[in-house]
C-alpha positions as CSV (number, residue, x, y, z in Angstrom):
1,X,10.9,35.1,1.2
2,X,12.5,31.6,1.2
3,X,13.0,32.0,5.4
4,X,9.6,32.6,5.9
5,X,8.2,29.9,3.6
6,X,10.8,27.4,5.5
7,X,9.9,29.1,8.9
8,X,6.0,28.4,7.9
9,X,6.6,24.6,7.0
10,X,8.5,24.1,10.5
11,X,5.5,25.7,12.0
12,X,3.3,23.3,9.8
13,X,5.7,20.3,11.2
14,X,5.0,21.2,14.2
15,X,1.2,21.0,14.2
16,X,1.3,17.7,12.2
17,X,3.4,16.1,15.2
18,X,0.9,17.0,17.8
19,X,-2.2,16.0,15.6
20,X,0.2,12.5,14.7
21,X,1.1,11.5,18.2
22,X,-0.8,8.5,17.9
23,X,-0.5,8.0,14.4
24,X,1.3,3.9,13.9
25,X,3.5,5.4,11.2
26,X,5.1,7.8,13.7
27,X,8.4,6.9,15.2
28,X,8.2,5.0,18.6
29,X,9.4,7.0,21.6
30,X,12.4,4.9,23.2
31,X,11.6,4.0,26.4
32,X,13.8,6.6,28.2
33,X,13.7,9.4,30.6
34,X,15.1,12.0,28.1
35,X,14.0,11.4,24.5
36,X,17.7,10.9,22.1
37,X,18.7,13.5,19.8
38,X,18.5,11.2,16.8
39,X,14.4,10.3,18.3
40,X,14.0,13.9,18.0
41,X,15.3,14.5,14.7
42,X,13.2,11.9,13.2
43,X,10.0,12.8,15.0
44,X,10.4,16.2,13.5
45,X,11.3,14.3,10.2
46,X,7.8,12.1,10.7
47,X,6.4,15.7,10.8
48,X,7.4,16.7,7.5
49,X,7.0,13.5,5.3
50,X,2.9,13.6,7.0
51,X,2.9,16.9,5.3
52,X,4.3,16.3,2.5
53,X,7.6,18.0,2.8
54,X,9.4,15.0,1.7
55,X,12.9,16.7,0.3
56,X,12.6,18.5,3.7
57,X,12.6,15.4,5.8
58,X,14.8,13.0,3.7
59,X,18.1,15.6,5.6
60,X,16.2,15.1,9.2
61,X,16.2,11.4,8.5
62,X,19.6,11.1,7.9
63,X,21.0,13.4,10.6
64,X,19.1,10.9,12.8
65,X,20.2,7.8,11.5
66,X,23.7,9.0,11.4
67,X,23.4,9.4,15.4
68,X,22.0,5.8,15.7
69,X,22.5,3.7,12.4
70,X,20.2,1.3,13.3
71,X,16.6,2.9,13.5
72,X,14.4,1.3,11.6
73,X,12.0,4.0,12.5
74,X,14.0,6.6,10.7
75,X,15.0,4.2,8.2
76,X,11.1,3.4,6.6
77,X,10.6,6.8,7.0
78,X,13.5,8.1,4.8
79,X,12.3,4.8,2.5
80,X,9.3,6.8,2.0
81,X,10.5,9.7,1.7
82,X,12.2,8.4,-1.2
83,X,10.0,6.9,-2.8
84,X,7.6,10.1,-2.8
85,X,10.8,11.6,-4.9
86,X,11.1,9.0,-7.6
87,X,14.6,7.5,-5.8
88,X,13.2,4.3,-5.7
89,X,17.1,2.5,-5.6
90,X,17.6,4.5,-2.3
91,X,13.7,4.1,-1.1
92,X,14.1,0.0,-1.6
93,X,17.7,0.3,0.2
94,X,15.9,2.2,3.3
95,X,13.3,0.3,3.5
96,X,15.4,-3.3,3.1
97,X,17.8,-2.0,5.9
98,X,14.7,-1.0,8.4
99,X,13.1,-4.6,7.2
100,X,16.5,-6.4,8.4
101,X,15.9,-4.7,11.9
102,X,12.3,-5.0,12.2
103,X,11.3,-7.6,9.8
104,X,7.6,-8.4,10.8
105,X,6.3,-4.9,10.4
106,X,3.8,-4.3,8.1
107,X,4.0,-0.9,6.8
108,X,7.7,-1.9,5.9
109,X,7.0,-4.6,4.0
110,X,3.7,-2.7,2.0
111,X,5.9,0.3,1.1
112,X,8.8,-2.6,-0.2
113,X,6.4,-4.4,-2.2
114,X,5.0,-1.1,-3.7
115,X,8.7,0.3,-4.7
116,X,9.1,-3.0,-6.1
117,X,5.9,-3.0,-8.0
118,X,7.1,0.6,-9.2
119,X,10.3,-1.0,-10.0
120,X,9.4,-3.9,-12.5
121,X,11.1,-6.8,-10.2
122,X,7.7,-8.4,-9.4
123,X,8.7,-11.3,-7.6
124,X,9.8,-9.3,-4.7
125,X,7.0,-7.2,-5.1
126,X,4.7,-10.0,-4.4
127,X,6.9,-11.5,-2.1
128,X,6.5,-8.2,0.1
129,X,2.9,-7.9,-0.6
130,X,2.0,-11.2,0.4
131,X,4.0,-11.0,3.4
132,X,2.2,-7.6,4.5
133,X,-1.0,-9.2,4.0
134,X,-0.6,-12.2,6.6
135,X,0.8,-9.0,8.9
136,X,-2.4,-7.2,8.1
137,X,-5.2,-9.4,6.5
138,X,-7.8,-6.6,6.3
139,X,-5.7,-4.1,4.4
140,X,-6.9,-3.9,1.2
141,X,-4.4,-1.8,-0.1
142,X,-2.1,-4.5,-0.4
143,X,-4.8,-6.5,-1.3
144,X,-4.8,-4.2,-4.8
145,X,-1.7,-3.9,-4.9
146,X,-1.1,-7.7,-4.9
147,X,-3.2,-7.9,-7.6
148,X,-1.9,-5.5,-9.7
149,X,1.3,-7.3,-9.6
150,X,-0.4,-10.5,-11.0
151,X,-2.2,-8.2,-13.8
152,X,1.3,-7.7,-14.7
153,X,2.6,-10.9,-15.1
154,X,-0.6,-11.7,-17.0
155,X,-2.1,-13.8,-14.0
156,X,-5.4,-11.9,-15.0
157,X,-7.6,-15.1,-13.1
158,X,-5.3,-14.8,-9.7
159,X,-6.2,-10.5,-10.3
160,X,-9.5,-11.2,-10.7
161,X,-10.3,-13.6,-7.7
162,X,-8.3,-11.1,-5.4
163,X,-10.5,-8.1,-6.9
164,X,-13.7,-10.4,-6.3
165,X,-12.6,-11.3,-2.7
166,X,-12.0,-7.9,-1.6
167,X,-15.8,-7.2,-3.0
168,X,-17.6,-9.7,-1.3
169,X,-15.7,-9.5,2.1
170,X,-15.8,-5.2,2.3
171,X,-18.9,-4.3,-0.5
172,X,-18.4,-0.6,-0.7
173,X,-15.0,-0.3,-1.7
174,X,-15.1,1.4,-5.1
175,X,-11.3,0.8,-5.7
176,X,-11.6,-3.1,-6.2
177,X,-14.6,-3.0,-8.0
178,X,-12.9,0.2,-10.6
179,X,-9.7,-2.2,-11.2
180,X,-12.0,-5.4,-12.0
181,X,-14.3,-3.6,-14.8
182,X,-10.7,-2.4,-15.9
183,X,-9.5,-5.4,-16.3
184,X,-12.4,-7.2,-17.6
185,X,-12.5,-4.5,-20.2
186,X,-8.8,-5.3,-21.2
187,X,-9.7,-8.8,-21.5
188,X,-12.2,-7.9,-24.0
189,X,-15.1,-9.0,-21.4
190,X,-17.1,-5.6,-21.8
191,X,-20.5,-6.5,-20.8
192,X,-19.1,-7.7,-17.2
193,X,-16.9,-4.8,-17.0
194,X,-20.1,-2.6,-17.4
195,X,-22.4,-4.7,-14.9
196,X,-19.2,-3.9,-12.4
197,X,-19.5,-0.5,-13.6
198,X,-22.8,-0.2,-12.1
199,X,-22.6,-1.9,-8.4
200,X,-20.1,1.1,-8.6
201,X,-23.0,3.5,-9.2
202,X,-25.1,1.9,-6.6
203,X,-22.1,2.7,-4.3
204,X,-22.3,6.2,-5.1
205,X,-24.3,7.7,-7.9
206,X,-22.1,10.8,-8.3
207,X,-19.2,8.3,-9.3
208,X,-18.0,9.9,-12.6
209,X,-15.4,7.4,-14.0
210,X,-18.4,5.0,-13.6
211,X,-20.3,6.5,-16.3
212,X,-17.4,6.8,-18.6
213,X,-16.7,3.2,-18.1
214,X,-19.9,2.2,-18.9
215,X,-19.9,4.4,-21.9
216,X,-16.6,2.4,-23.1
217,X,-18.1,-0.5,-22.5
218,X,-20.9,0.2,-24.9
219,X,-18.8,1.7,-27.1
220,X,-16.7,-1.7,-27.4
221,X,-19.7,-3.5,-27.8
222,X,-21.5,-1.7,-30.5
223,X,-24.2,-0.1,-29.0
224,X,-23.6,3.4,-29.7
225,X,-26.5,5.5,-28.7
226,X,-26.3,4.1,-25.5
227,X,-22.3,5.1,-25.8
228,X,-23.3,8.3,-26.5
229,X,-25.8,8.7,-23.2
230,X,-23.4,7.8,-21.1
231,X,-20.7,9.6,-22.0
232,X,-23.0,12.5,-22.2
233,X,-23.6,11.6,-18.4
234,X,-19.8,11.5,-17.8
235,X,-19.7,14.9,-18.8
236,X,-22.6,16.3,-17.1
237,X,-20.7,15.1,-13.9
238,X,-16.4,16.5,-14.9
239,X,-17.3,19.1,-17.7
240,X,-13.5,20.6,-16.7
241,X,-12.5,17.1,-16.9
242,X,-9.2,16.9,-19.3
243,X,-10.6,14.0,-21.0
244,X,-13.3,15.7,-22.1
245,X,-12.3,16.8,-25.4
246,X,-11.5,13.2,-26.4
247,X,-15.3,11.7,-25.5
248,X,-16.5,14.9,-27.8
249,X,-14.7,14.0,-30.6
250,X,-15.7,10.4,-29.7
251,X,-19.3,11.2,-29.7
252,X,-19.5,12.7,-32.9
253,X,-18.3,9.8,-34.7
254,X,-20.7,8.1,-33.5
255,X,-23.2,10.2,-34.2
256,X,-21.8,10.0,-37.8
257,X,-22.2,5.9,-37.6
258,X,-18.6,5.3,-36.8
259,X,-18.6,1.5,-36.2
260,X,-14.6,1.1,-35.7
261,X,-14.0,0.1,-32.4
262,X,-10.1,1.0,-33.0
263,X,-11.0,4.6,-32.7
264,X,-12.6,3.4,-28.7
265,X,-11.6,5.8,-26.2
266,X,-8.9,3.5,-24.3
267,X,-9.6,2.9,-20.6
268,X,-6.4,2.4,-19.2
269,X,-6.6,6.1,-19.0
270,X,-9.9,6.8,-17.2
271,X,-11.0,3.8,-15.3
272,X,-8.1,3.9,-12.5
């Protein structure tokens, strides 16, 4: 049973490297006549981390880095690998040995600053993520990510002008505008959290955690039958949704006149 479930993810590898040939996060092929056994090794490594088989490709990795110690190529992707498994000591130590190597490479320094974030040691997170973004200007990934970092150290105005950035300069990216009504609401600043709440619904009207958010929102500020009709919509929308059972029991104290906003359903939990 365990063979052929091993011999189907090989198979599965396989597949993934011809669909990933051309794929920037796959290993370079050295400029020689006969690929090297450690370039093989870490292709078929590549393979496995793009489907997810990380435990699978962290031994592929380093069979190929011991062969050729200094591949940055198999380096990041063991990094990764790593950090997919909650190792984030070893993922940062890849990662800073493929970044001594190849030290202006974007995806290197993203997945640093990232493990970092993860980490708690902001200052290199930011130091990564700022570093990545100069690499890559238009990735707004490590756009959010940046600004996370500052949410953390309680730069909430730097978060905020990063989230509002990324909204003017690419409009229809729901990610930005979900972590600004986030952290608008955590800054008490409800009614701007729900008017962000709905150029998320003009985005896409099918956007769930939009209409809880603007439920919260109106929760926070008092208005309760309007609470109530939006989380009513929310529901409409994820009735298997786990938090379910929380807006219920949240709707029927207001129903009952429940004015505490203590008992407010906590967004932390729904809006990201």
């Amino acid at each position: 049973m365990l063979i052929g479930k091993l011999r189907e993810r090989e198979i599965l590898a396989i597949e993934v490297t011809n669909r990933a040939k051309n794929l920037s996060d796959f290993s370079t092929k050295p400029n020689l006549d006969k690929p090297t056994e450690a370039y093989l090794l870490c292709v078929k490594a590549d393979a496995l981390r793009l489907a997810n088989f990380y435990q699978e490709a962290v031994g592929r990795y380093l069979n190929s880095i011991l062969l050729e110690r200094n591949n940055p190529d198999s380096l990041y992707g063991l990094g990764v690998c790593y950090k997919n498994l909650n190792k984030l000591d070893k993922a940062i130590e890849a990662l800073e040995k493929s970044k001594k190597i190849r030290e202006l490479d974007f995806n290197t320094c993203y997945e640093l600053g990232v493990c970092y974030l993860i980490s708690g040691e902001i200052c290199l997170a930011m130091k990564n993520l700022i570093t990545a973004i100069k690499l890559n200007p238009k990735n707004l990934n490590a756009q959010i990510q940046l600004a996370m970092a500052h949410e953390i150290c309680e730069e909430e105005d730097m978060a905020l002008m990063i989230y509002e950035k990324i909204t003017r300069t690419s409009p229809s990216y729901i990610k930005a505008y979900q972590h600004k009504a986030a952290l608008l609401i955590n800054l008490d600043r409800h009614y701007e959290a729900s008017i962000v709440f709905n150029k998320i619904l003009k985005i896409n009207p099918d956007y769930h955690r939009a209409y809880l958010g603007i439920g919260i929102c109106f929760d926070k500020m008092g208005r309760n039958s309007d609470a109530i009709r939006f989380y009513k919509r929310f529901m409409e929308y994820k009735p298997n949704s786990h938090h379910v059972p929380e807006v219920k029991t949240r709707i029927e104290k207001l129903k009952k006149g429940c004015t505490s906003r203590s008992n407010t359903l906590k967004l932390v939990n729904y809006g990201r």
